[in-house]
C-alpha positions as CSV (number, residue, x, y, z in Angstrom):
1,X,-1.6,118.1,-76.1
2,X,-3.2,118.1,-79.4
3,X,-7.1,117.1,-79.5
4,X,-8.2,115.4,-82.0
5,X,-11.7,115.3,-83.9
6,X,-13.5,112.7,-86.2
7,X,-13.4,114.2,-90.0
8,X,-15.5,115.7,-90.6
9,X,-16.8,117.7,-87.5
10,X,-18.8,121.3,-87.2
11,X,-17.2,123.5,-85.0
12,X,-18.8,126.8,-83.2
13,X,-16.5,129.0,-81.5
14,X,-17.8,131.1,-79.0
15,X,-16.2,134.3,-77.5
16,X,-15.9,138.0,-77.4
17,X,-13.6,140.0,-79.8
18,X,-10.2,139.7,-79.4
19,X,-10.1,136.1,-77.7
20,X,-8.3,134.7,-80.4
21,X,-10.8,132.9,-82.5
22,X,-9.5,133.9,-85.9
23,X,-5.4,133.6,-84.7
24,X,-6.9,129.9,-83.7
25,X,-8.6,128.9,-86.5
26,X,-6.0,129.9,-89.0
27,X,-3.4,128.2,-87.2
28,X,-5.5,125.0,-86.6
29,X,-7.6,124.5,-89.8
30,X,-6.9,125.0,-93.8
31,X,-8.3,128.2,-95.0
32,X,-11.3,126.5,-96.8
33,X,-12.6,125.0,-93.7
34,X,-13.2,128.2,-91.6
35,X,-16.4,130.3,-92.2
36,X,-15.4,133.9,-90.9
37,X,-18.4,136.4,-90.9
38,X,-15.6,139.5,-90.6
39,X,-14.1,138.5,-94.1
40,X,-17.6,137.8,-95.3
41,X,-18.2,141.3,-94.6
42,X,-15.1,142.2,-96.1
43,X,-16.0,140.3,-99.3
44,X,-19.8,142.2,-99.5
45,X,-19.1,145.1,-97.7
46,X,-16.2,148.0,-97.6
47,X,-14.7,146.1,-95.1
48,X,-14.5,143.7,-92.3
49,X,-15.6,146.2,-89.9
50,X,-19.0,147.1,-92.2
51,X,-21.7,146.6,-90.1
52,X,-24.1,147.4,-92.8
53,X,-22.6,144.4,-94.6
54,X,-23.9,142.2,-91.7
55,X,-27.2,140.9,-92.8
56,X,-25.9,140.0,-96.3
57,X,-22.3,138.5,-94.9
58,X,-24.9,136.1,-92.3
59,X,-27.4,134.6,-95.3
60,X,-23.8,133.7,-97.0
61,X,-22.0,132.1,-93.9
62,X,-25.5,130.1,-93.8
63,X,-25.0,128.7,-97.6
64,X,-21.6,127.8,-96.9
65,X,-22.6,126.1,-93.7
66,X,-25.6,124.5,-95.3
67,X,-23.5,123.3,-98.3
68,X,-20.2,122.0,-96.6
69,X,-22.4,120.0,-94.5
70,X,-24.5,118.6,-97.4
71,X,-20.6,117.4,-98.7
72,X,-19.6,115.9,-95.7
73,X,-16.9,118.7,-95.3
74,X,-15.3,120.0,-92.0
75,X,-16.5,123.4,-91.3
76,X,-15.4,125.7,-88.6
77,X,-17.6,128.9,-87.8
78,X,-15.5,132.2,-86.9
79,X,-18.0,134.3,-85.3
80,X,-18.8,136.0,-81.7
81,X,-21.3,132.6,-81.8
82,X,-23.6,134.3,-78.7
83,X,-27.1,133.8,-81.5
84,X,-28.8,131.0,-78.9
85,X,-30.9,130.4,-82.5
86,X,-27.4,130.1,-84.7
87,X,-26.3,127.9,-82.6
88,X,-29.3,125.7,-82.4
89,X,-29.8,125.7,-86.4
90,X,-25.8,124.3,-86.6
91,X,-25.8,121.8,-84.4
92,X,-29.5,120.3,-86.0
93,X,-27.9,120.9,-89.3
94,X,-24.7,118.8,-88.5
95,X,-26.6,115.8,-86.9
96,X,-28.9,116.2,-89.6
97,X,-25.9,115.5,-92.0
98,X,-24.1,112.7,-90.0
99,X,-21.6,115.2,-88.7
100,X,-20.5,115.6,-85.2
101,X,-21.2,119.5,-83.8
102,X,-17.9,121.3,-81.1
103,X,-19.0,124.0,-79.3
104,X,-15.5,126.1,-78.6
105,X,-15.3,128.2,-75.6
106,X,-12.7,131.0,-76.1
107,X,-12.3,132.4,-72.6
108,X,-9.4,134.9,-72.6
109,X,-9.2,137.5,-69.8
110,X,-10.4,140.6,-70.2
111,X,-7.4,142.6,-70.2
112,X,-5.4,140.3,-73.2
113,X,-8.7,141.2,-75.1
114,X,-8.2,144.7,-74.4
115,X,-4.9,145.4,-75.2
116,X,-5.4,143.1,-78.8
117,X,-8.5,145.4,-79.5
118,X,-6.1,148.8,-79.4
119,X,-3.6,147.3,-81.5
120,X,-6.5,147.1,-84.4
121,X,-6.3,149.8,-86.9
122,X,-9.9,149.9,-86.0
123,X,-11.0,148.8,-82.8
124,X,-14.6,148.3,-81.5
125,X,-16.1,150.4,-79.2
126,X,-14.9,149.6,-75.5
127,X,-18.8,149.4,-74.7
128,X,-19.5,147.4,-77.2
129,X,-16.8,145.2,-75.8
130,X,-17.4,145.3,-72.5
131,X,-20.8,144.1,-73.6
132,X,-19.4,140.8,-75.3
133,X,-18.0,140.3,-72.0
134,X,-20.8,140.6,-69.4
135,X,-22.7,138.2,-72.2
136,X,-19.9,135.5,-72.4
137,X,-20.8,133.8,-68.9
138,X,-24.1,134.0,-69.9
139,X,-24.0,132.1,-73.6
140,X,-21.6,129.6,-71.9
141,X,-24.0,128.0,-69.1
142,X,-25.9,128.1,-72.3
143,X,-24.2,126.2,-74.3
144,X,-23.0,123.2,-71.8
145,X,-27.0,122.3,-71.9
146,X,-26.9,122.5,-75.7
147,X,-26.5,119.5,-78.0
148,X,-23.4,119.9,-78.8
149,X,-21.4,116.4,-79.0
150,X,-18.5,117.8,-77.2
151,X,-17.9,121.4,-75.7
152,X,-14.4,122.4,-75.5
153,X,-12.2,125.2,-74.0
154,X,-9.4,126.5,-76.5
155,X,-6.4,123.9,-77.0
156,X,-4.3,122.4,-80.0
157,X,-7.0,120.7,-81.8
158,X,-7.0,118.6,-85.5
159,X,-9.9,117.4,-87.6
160,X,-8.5,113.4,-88.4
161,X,-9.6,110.3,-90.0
162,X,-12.4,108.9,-87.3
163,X,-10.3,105.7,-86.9
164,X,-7.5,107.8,-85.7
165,X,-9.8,110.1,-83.9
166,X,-11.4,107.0,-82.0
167,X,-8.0,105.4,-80.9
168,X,-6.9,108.5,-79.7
169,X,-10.2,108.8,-77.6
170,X,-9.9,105.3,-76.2
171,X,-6.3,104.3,-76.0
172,X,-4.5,103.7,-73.0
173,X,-0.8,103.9,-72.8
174,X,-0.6,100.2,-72.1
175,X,-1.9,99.5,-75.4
176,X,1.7,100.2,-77.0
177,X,3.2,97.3,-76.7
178,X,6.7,96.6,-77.9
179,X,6.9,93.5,-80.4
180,X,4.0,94.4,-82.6
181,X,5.4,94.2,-85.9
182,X,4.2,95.2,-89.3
183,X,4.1,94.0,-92.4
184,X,3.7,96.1,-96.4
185,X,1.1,95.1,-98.6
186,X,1.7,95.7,-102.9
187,X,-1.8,95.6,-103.9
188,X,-1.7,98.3,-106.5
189,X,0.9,99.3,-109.4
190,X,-0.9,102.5,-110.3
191,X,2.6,104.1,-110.4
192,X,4.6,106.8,-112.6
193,X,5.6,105.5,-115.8
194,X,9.4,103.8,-115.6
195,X,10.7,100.7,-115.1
196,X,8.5,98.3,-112.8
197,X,11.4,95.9,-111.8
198,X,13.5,98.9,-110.4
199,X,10.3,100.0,-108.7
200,X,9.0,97.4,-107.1
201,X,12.9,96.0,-106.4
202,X,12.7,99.8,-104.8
203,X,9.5,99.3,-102.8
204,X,10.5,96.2,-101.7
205,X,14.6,97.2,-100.1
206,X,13.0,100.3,-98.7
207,X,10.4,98.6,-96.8
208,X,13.0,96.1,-95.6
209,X,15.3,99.0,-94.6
210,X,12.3,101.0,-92.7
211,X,11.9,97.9,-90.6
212,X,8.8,95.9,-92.1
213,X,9.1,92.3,-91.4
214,X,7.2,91.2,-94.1
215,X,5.9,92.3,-97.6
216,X,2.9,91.3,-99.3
217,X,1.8,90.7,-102.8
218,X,-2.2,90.4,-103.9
219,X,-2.4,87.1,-106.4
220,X,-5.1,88.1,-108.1
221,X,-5.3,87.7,-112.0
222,X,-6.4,90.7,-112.6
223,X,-6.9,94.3,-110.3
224,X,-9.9,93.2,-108.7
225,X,-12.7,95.9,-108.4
226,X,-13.2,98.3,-105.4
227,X,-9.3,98.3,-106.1
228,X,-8.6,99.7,-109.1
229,X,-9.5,99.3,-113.3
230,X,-9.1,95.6,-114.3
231,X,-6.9,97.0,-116.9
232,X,-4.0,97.8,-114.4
233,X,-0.8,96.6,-114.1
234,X,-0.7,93.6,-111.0
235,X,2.2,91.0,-111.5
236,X,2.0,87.8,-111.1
237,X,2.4,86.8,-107.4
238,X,5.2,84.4,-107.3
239,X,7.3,85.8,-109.9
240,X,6.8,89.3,-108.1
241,X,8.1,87.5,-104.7
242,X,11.1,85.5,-106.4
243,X,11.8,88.6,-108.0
244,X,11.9,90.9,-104.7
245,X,13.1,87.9,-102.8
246,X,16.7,88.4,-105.4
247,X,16.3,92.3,-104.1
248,X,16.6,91.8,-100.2
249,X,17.9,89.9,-97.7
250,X,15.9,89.8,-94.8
251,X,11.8,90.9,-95.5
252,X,9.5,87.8,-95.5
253,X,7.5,87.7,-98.6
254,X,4.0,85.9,-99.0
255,X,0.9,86.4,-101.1
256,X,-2.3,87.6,-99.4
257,X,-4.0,85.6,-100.2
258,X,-3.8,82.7,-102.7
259,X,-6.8,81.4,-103.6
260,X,-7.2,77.9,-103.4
261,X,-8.6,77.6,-106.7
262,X,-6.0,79.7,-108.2
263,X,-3.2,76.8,-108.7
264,X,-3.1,72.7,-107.9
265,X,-2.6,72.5,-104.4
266,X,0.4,70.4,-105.0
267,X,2.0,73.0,-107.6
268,X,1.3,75.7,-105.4
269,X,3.3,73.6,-102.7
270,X,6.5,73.6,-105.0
271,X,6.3,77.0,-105.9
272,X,6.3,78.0,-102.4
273,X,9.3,75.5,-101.3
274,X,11.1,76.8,-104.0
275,X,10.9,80.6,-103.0
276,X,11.6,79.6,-99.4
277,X,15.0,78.1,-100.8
278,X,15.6,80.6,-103.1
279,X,15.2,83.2,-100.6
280,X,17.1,81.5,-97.5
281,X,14.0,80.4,-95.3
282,X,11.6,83.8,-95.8
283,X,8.2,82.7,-97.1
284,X,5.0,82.5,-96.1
285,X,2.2,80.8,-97.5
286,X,-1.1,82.5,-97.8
287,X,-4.2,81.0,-98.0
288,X,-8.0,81.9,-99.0
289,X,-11.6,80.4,-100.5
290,X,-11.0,82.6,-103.0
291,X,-13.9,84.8,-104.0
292,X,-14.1,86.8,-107.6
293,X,-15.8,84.6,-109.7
294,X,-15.5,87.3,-112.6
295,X,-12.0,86.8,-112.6
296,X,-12.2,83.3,-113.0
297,X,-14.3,83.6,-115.5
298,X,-12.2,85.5,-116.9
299,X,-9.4,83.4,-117.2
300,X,-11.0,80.0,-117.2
301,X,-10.4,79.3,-114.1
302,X,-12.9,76.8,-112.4
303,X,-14.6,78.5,-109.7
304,X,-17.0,75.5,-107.6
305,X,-19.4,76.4,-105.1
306,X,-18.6,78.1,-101.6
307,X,-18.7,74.4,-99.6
308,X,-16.3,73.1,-102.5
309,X,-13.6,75.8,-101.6
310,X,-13.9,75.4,-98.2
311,X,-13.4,71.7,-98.4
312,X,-10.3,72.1,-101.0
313,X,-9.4,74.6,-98.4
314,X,-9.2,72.5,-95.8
315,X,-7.5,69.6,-97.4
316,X,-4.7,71.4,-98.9
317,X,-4.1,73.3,-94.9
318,X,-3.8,68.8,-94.2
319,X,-1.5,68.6,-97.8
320,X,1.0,71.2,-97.2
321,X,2.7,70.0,-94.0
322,X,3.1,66.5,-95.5
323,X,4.5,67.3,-98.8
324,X,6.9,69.8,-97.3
325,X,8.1,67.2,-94.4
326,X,10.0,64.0,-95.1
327,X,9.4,61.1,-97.0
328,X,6.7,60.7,-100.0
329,X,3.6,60.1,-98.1
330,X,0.3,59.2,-100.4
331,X,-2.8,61.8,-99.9
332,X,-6.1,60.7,-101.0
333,X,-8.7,63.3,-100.2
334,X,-11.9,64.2,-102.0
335,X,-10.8,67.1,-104.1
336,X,-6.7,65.9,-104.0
337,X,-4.9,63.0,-104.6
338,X,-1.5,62.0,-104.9
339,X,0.4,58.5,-104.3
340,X,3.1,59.9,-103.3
341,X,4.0,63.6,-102.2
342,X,7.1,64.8,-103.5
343,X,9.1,67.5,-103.2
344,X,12.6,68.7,-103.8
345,X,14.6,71.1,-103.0
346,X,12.2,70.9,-99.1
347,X,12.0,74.2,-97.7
348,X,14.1,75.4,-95.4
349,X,11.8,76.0,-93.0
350,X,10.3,73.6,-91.2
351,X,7.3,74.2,-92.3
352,X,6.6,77.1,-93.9
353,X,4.2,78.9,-92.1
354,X,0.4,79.3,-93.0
355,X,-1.8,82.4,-92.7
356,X,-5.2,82.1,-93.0
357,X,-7.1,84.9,-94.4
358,X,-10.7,86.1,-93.6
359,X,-12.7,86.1,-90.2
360,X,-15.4,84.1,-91.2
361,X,-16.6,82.9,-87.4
362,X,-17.9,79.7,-88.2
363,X,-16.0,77.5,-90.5
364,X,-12.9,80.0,-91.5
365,X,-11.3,81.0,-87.9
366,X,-12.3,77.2,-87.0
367,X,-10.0,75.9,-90.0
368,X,-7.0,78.6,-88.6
369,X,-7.6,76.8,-85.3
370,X,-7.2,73.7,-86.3
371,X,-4.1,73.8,-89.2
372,X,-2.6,77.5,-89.6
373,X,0.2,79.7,-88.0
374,X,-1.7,82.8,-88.4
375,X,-4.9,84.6,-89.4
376,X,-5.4,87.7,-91.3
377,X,-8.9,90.0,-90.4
378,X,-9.9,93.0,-91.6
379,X,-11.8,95.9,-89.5
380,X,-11.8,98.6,-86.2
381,X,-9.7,97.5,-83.4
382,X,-12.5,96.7,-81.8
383,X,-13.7,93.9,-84.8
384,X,-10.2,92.6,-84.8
385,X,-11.0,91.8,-80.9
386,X,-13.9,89.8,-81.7
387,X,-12.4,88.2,-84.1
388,X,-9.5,87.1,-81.7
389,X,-11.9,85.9,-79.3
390,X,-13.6,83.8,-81.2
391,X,-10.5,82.4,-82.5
392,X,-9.4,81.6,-78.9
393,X,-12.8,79.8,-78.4
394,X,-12.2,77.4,-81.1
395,X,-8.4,77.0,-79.7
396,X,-10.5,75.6,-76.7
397,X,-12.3,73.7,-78.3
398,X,-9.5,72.1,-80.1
399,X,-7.4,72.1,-76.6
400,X,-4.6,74.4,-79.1
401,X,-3.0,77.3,-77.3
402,X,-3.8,80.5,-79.2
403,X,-0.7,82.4,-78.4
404,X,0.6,79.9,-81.2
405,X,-1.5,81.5,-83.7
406,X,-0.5,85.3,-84.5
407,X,-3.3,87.6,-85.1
408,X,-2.5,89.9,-88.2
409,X,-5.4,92.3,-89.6
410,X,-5.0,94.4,-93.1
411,X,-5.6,98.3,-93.0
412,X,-4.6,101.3,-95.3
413,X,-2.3,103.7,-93.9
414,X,-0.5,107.1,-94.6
415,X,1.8,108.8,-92.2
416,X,3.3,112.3,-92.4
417,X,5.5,113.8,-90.7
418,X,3.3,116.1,-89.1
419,X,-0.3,118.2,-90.0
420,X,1.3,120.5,-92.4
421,X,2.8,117.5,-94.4
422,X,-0.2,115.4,-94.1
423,X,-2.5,117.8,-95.6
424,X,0.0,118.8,-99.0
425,X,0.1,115.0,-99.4
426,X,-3.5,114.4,-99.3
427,X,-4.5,117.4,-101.5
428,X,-1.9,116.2,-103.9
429,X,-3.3,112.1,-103.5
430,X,-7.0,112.8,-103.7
431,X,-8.9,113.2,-107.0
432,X,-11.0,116.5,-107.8
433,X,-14.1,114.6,-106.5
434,X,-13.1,113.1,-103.4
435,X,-12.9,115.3,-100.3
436,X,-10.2,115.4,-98.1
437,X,-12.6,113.9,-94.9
438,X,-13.3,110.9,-97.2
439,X,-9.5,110.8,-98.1
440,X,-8.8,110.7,-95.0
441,X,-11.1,108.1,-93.5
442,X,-10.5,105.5,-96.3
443,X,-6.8,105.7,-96.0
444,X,-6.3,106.1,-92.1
445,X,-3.9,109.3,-93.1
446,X,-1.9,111.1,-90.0
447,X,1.0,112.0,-88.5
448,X,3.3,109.2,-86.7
449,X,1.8,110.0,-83.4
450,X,-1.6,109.5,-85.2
451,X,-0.9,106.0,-86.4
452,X,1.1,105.0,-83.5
453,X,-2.1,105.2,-81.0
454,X,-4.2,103.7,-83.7
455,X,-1.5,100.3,-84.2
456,X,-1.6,100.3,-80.5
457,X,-5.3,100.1,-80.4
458,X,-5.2,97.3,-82.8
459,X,-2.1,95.4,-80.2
460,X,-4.3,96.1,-76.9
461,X,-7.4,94.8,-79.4
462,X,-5.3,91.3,-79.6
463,X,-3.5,91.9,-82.9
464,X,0.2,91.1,-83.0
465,X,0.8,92.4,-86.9
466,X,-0.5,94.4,-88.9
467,X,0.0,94.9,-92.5
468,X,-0.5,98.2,-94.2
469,X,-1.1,99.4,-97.5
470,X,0.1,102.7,-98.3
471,X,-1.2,104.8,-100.8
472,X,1.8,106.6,-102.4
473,X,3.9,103.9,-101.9
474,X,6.2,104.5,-104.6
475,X,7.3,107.8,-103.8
476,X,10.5,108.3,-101.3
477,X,9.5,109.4,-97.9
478,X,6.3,107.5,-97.8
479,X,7.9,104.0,-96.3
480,X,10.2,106.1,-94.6
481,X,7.7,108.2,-92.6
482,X,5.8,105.1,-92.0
483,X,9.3,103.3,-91.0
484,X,8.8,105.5,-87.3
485,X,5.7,104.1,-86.7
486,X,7.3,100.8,-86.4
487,X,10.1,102.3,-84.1
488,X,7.7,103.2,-81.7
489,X,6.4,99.7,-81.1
490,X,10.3,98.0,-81.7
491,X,11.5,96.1,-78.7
């Protein structure tokens, strides 16, 4: 079984010649991450096996330490590892830099070492071998009292992104539970040149076919910031879901989120009963405060205090129900008004259902409580518990059962097939000055297995959907990878 490690991570191995530290590291790590004082020696000296080369190869395998650290970079550290003061200058260096420090023991027998060190075109002295022996019980008591985070004894091991890393640390297999579903966020159309109607019509069929339930769009004016250059392409939210409702058949499509300030309540109503005709009973209606007051700004858009939006907020959750259900009821609240509430073609569904978004404790998950189908949070399995608890607290309050109300939290992800896979697509993803570690982390990147025991983290954490972002969308393979993710949590 594969162990895996919180990217970055420092890793010491420890063991004599011929255990197999280099074989390991090669297979295990890319070929920047491993600091190897033999091809050091190589590099300064007339070879590997240069001894004279030694104190020249060591101040160099420092800098490299010192500086991959200083990045936030993964580095592992291919020597015999018995220096008690090495050792101790790592591990200080990596805390020093945020970074966990893996002490590796690499205890082959005797004999396997042996036989490997005759096969070399120039092997080391059997003394000097029998030497690293004798000294390998010694440095390992050492090293279990040693700060180390972790020490390990050779096995399958991966550097990961620390969110995968954690769920693979705490998961149980309980926490897979079938009937978690998942849903595709759009939130970005930073995409090849071509036509954007056969892309997203693309995006949108392919997510359907890999077994998504639901797909997203941001409605947003503009691409807001922390996202992307205000100057990028983002289609408007409706007409992007009318236009990839005409594309499927099946794939529930809402906005996440609306704000409330973004439309009339009462317009926004229509638009949504429309695309739940037009698309035979699949929308969803999305709702928020709203937040980026530059983008409102922007476009003229009124944008009232927070207590304002909360209160429109709140009314339109009372709205909705009434001008999608029968009749033509008057409303006459503070912020909307209407003598009679109209609407025609109704939805098909009855109602459409209302998600919620944001985990404000106080006044936001009270609201869910009180009027929506569903809430959308953002964070660590361990947030989206919270979150659900205090949910369920104002469900008691309220005497509401919160098994009505479906728990849904928003996440980046990027699956690969496998390590190999994962780390071509990250190289190729990430800009010149982003690492692969930060990569990583900001985009939850891993292999199916990866993901799988993170999305069942996030279902044993109380979360019964999750909706994704994935980077590199666009391209084929990406939804596809991702699409056996969601087979592992099918029913």
């Amino acid at each position: 079984m594969e162990l895996k490690l919180p990217a970055p991570s420092l890793l010491v191995l420890i063991g004599p010649s011929g255990s197999g530290k280099t074989t390991w590291a090669r297979d295990h790590f890319a070929y920047g991450e491993v600091v190897s004082s033999d091809s050091l020696r190589g590099m300064v000296g007339a070879g590997e096996d240069d001894q004279t080369a030694s104190p020249a190869a060591f101040d160099i395998l420092e800098q490299i330490v010192d500086e991959r650290l200083k990045r936030g970079l993964t580095v592992v550290i291919d020597t015999l590892g018995y220096s008690d003061e090495a050792r101790a200058r790592w591990i200080a260096k990596a805390h020093e830099a945020g970074i966990p420090a893996h002490a590796v023991l690499f205890d082959t027998p005797a004999q396997v070492c042996q036989q490997r060190n005759e096969t070399r075109d120039k092997p080391i002295p059997k003394s000097v071998l029998k030497s690293q022996f004798s000294r390998f019980a010694a440095v390992s008591q050492k090293v279990s009292g040693e700060p180390f985070d972790v020490v390990h004894t050779q096995q399958p091991m991966a550097v990961v992104a620390p969110a995968v890393a954690t769920s693979t640390a705490t998961g149980r297999p309980e926490r897979r539970r079938s009937g978690h579903t998942f849903g595709l966020i759009v939130s970005r159309m930073n995409w090849p040149e071509g036509d954007r109607g056969e892309q997203l019509a693309s995006v949108a069929t392919r997510a359907e076919t890999a077994g998504f339930r639901d797909i997203w769009v941001m409605d947003h004016f503009r691409q807001i910031r922390g996202m992307g250059r205000p100057w990028e392409d983002l289609p408007e939210a409706y007409t992007a879901l009318a236009f990839m409702a005409g594309a499927t058949t099946t794939i529930r499509l809402g906005a996440l989120v609306t704000g409330i300030t973004h439309r009339p309540p009462i317009v926004l109503g229509k638009m949504l009963a429309t695309l739940d005709v037009l698309s035979g009973g699949r929308a969803i209606c999305g709702l928020g405060a709203a937040w980026d007051d530059a983008e409102h700004a922007a476009f003229g858009v009124e944008f009232p205090e927070l207590a304002t939006r909360y209160a429109l907020l709140e009314e339109t959750l009372r709205m909705l129900p009434l001008l999608w259900g029968k009749g033509t009821p008057a409303f006459i609240g503070r912020h909307i008004q209407s003598p009679e509430l109209i609407c025609y073609p109704r939805p098909i569904q009855d109602p459409i259902p209302i998600l919620v978004g944001g985990g404000g404790e106080k006044r936001t998950l009270r609201l869910v409580a009180e009027y929506a189908d569903a809430c959308n949070v953002f964070g660590d399995p361990e947030r989206v518990r919270h979150k659900a608890n205090v949910l369920a607290g104002h469900c008691e309050e309220m005497q509401r059962d919160p098994t009505e109300i479906e728990v849904t939290h928003l996440t980046n992800a990027l699956a690969a097939a496998d390590r190999k896979e994962l780390r071509e697509r990250v190289d190729r993803m990430r800009d010149r000055n982003t690492t692969p570690e930060s990569f990583m982390k900001r985009q939850n990147a891993g292999t199916v297995d990866d993901l799988t025991a993170l999305f069942a983290a996030y279902a044993g954490a109380g979360a019964g959907h999750s909706i994704v972002a994935i980077p590199d969308v666009w391209e084929e393979g990406s939804i596809e990878t991702f699409g056996s993710v969601i087979a592992a949590f099918a029913d």
